[in-house]
ROLO-587413 format. One record per residue (C-alpha): y, z, x; residue in one letter. Coordinates in nm, 4 decimals. Each point is the difference from the previous one (the first is absolute). Layout:
N
+----------+----------+----------+-----+
!       yy !       zz !       xx ! res !
+----------+----------+----------+-----+
!        Y !        Z !        X !   A !
...
+----------+----------+----------+-----+
***
This chain:
247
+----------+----------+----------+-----+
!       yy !       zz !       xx ! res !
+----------+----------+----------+-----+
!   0.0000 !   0.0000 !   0.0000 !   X !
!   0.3762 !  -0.0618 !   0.1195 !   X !
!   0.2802 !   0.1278 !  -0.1711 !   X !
!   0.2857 !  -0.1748 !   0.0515 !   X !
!   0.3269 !   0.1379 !   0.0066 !   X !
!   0.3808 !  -0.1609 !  -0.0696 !   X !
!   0.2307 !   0.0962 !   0.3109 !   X !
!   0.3049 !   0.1688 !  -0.0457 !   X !
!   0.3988 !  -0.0724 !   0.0885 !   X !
!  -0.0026 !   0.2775 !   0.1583 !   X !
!  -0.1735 !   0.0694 !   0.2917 !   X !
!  -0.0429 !   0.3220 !   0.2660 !   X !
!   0.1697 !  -0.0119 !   0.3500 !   X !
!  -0.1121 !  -0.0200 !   0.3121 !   X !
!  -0.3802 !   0.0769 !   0.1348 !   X !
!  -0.2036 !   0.0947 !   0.2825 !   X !
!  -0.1905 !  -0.3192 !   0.0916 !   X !
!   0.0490 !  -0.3195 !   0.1833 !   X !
!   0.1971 !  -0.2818 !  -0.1194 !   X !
!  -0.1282 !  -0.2279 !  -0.2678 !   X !
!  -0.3052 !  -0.2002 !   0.1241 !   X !
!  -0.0981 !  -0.2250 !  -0.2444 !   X !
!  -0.3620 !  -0.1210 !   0.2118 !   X !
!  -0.0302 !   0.4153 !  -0.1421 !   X !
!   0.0537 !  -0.0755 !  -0.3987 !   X !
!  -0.2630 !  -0.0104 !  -0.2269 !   X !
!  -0.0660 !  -0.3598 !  -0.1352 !   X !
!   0.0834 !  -0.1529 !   0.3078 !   X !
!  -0.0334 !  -0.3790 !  -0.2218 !   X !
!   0.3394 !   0.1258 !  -0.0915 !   X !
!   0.1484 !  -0.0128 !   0.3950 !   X !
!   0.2000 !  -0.2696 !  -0.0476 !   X !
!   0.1898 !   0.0561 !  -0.2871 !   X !
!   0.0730 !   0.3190 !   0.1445 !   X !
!   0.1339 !  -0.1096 !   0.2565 !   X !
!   0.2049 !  -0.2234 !  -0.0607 !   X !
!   0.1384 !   0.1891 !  -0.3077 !   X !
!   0.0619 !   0.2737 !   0.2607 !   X !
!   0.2544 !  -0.2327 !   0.2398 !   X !
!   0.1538 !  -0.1251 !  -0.3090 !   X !
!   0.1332 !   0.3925 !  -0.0871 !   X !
!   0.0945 !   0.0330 !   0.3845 !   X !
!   0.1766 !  -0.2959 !   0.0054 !   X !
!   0.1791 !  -0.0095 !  -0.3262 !   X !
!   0.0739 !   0.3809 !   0.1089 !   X !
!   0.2594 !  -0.1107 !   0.2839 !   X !
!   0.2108 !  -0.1192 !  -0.3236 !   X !
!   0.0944 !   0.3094 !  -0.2142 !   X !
!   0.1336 !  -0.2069 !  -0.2539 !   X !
!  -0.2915 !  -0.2557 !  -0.0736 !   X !
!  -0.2058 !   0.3160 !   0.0507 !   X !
!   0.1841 !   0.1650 !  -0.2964 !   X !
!  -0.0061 !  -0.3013 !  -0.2304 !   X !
!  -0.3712 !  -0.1207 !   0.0892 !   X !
!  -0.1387 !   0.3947 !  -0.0608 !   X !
!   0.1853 !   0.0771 !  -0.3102 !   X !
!   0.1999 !   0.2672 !   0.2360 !   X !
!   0.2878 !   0.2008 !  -0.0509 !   X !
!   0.3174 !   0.0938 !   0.2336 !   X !
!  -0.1164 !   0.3226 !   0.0628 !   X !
!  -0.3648 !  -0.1313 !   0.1178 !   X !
!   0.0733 !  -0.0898 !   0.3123 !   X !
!  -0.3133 !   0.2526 !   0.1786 !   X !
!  -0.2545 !  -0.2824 !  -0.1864 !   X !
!   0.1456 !  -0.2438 !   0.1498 !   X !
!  -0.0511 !   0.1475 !   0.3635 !   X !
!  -0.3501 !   0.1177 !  -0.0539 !   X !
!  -0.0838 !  -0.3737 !  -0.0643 !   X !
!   0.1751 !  -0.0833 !   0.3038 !   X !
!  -0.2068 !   0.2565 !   0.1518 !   X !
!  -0.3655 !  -0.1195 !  -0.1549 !   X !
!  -0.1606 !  -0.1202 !   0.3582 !   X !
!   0.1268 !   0.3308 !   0.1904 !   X !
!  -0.0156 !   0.3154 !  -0.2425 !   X !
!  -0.2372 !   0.2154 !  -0.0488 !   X !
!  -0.2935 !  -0.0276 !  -0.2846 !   X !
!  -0.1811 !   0.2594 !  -0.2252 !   X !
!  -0.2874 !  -0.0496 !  -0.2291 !   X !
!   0.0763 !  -0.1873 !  -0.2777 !   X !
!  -0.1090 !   0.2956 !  -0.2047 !   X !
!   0.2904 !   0.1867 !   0.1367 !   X !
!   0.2540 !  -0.2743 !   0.0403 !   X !
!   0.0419 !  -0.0572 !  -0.3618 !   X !
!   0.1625 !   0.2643 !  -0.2096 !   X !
!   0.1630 !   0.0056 !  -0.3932 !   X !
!  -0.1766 !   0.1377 !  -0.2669 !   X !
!  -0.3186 !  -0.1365 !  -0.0290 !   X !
!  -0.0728 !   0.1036 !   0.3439 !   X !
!   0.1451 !   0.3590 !  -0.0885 !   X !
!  -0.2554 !  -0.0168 !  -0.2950 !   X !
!  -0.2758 !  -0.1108 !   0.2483 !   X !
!   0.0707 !   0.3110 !   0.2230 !   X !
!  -0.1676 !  -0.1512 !   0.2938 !   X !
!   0.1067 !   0.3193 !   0.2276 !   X !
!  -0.2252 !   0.2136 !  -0.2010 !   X !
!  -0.3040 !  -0.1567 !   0.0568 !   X !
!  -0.2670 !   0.1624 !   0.1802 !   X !
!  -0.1792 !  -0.1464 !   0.2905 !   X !
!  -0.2950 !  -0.2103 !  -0.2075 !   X !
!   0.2797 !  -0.0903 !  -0.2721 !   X !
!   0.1941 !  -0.1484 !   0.2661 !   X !
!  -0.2435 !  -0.2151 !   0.1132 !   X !
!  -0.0994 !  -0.1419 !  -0.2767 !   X !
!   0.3676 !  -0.1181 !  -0.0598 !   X !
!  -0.0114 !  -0.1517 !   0.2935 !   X !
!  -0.3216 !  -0.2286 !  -0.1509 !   X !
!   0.1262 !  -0.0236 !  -0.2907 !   X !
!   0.3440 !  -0.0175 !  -0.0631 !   X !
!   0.2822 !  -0.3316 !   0.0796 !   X !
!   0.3290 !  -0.0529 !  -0.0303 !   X !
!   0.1447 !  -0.3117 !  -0.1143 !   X !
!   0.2807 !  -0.1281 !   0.1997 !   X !
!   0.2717 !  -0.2724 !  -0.0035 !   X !
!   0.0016 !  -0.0288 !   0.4206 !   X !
!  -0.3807 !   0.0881 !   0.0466 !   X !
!  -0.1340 !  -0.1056 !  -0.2577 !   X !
!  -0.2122 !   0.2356 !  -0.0911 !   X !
!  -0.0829 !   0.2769 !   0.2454 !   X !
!  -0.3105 !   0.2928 !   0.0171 !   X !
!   0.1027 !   0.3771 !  -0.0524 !   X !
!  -0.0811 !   0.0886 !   0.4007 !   X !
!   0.2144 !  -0.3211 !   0.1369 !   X !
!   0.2851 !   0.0465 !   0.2097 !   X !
!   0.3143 !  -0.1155 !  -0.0830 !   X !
!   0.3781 !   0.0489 !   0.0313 !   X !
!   0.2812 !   0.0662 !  -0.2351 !   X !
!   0.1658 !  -0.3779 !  -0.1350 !   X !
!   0.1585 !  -0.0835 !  -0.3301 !   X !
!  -0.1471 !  -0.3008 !  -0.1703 !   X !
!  -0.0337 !  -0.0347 !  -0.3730 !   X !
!  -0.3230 !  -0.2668 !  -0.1968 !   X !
!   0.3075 !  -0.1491 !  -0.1339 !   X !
!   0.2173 !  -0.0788 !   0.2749 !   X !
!   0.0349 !  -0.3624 !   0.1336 !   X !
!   0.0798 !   0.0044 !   0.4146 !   X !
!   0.2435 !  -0.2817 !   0.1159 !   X !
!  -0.2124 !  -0.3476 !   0.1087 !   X !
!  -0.3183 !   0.1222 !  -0.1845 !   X !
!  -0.2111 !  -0.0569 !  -0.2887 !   X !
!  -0.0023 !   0.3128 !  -0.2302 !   X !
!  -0.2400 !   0.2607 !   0.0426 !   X !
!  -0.2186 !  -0.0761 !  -0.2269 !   X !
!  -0.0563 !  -0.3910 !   0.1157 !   X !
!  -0.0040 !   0.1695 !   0.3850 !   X !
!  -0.2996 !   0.2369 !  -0.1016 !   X !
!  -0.1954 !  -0.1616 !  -0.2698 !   X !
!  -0.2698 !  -0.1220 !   0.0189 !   X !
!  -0.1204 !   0.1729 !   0.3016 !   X !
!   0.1087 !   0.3745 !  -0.1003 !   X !
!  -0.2503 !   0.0022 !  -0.2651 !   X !
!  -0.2502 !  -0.1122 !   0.1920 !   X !
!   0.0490 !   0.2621 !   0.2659 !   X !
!  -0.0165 !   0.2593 !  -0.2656 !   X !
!  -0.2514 !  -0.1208 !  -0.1758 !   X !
!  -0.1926 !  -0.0164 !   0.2934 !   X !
!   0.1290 !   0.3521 !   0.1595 !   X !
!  -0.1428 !   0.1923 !  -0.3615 !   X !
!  -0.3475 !  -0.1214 !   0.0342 !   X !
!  -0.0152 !   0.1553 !  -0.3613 !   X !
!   0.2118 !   0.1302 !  -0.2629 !   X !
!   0.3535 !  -0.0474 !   0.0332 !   X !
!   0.2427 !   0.2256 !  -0.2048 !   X !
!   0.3492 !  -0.1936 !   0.0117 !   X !
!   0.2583 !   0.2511 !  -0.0734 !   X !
!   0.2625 !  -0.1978 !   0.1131 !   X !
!   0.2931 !  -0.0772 !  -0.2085 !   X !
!   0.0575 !  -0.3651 !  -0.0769 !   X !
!   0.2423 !  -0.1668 !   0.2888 !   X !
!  -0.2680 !   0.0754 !   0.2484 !   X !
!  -0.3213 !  -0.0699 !  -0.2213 !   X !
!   0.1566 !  -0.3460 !  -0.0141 !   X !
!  -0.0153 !  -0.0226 !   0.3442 !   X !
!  -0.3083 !   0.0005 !   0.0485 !   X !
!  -0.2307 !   0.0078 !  -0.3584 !   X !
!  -0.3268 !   0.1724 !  -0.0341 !   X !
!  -0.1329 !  -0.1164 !  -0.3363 !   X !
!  -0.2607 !   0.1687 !   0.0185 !   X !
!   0.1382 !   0.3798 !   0.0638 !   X !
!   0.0439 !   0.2594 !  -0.2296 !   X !
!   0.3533 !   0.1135 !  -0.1138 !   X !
!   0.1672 !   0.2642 !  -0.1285 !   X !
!   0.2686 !   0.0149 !  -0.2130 !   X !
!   0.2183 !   0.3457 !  -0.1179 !   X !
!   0.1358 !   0.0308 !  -0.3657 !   X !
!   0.1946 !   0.2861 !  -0.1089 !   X !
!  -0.1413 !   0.1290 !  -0.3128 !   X !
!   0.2736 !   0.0769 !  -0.2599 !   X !
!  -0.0625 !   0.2711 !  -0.2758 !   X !
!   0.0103 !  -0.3148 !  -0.2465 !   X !
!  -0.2937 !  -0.1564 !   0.1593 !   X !
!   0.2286 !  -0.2974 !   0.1751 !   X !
!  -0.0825 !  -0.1033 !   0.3776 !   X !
!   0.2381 !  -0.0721 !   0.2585 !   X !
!   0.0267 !  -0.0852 !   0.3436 !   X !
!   0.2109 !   0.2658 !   0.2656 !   X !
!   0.0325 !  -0.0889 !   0.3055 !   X !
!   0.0463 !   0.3486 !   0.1251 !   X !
!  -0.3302 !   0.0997 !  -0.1556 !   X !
!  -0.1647 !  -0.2772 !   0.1241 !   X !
!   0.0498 !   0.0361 !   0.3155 !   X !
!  -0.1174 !   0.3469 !   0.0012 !   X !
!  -0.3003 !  -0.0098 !  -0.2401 !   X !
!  -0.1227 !  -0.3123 !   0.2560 !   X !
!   0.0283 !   0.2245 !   0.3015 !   X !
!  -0.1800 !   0.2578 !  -0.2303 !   X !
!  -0.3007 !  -0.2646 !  -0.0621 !   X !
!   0.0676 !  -0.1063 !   0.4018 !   X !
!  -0.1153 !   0.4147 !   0.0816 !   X !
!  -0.2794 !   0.0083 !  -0.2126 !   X !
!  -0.1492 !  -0.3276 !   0.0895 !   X !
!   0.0223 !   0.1265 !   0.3792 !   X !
!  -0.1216 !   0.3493 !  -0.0257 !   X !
!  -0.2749 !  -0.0714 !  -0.2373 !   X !
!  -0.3806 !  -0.0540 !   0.1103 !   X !
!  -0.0472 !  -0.2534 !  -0.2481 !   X !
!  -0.0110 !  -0.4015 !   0.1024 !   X !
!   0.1624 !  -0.1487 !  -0.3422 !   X !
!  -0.1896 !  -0.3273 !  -0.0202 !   X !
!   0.2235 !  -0.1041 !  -0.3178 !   X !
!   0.3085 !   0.1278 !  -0.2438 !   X !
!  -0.2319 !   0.2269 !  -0.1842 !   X !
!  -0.1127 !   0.1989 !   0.3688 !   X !
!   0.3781 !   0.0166 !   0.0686 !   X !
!   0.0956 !   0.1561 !  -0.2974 !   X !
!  -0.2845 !   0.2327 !   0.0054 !   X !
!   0.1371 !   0.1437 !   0.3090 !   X !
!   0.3402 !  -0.0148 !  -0.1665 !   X !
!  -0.0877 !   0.2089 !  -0.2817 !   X !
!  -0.1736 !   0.2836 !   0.2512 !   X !
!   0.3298 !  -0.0133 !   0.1613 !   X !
!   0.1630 !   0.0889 !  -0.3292 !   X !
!   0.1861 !  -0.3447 !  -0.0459 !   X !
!  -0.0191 !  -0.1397 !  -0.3461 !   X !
!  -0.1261 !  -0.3084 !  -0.0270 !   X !
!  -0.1378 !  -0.3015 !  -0.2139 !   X !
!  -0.2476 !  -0.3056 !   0.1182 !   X !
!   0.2448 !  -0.2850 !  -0.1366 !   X !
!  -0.2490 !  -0.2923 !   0.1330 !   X !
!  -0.2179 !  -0.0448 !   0.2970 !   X !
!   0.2994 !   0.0031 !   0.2249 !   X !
!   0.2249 !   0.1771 !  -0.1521 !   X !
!   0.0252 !   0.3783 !  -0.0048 !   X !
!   0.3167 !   0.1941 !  -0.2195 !   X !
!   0.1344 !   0.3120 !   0.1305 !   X !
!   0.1803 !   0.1999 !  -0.2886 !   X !
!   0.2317 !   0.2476 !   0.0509 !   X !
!   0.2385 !   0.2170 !  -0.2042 !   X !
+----------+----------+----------+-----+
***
């Protein structure tokens, strides 16, 4: 099983590993990309201006801007600890024990707009790229990655894949085949509707479970049996489709 993860805007500093070495990433059929998409953001960072207008940045963003300029020569982190917001507060990755840790490191991803998509235990540094940003001289993100990001994730599962990512970066590169989950807030009047707030959280929520549990989900109905031991409410709503409900 692989349970793949959106990434987040915003990101932890610093680290205390070696610069990014991509011949080191998981899905290594993804070098290329990678790298080029990485020498795009260092390049286009020498311009603060074009940097601003191609990332969607403000005036007062200027420290994005430089870590991009600083991709080849900063220091990484795990992926797992790079990424922060608040489905990664939900996942609570710093409390897990020894054997929970390791089996986020088989078993959860994070998609990315510069990577790709990238395994929990990969090291990586801090950079600011969004799934729907366009660089200057390139083909958008989702003609640069697809088809070959699917592929690589497709191939890196080996199984089950739980897609929890939201739907910029599921564009980039589609699994058809993975299970989803989607939040609705419950309102006393029996009406569903989508928060992104919630969302976010109750994923990360579904994220924890999935990694902690001993069970291998080999469809929606295994996933949200170890949703409902984790307390999340759920409902099958079709073979790859699973609804989180929440208050």
């Amino acid at each position: 099983m692989l349970v793949l993860l959106p990434p987040s805007e915003t990101k932890s500093d610093g680290g205390a590993d070696a610069p990014l070495d991509l011949a080191e990433l998981s899905m290594p059929q993804l070098t290329e990309t990678r790298e080029m998409l990485v020498q795009a953001l260092v390049t286009l960072a020498a311009d603060g201006e074009a940097s601003q207008l191609a990332l969607g940045l403000g005036p007062t963003q200027a420290d994005e801007i430089e870590r991009n300029a600083k991709l080849w020569v900063s220091p990484t982190r795990p992926a797992l600890e790079r990424y922060t917001g608040v489905l990664f507060d939900a996942l609570d990755a710093k409390s897990f024990t020894r054997t929970q840790k390791s089996k986020a490191l088989s078993r959860l991803a994070m998609g990315s707009a510069l990577f790709g998509a990238v395994r929990a235990g990969d090291l990586i540094p801090a950079y600011r790229l969004s799934g729907g940003s366009k660089l200057p001289g390139l083909s958008t993100l989702r003609a640069l990655w697809k088809p070959e990001l699917s592929r690589a994730i497709t191939a890196e599962a080996d199984g089950l894949v739980v897609d929890l990512r939201s739907g910029t970066y599921q564009q980039l590169g589609p699994i058809p085949e993975a299970v989803i989950a989607t939040v609705l807030t419950e309102k006393p009047d029996g009406t569903r509707t989508v928060v992104s707030h919630f969302n976010k959280h109750h994923k990360g929520l579904l994220a924890r479970a999935l990694t902690v549990s001993r069970a291998e989900p080999q469809d929606v109905r295994g996933v949200a049996r170890v949703a409902s031991k984790a307390g999340l409410r759920v409902e099958v709503a079709s073979d790859r489709e699973l609804i989180i409900l929440t208050d």
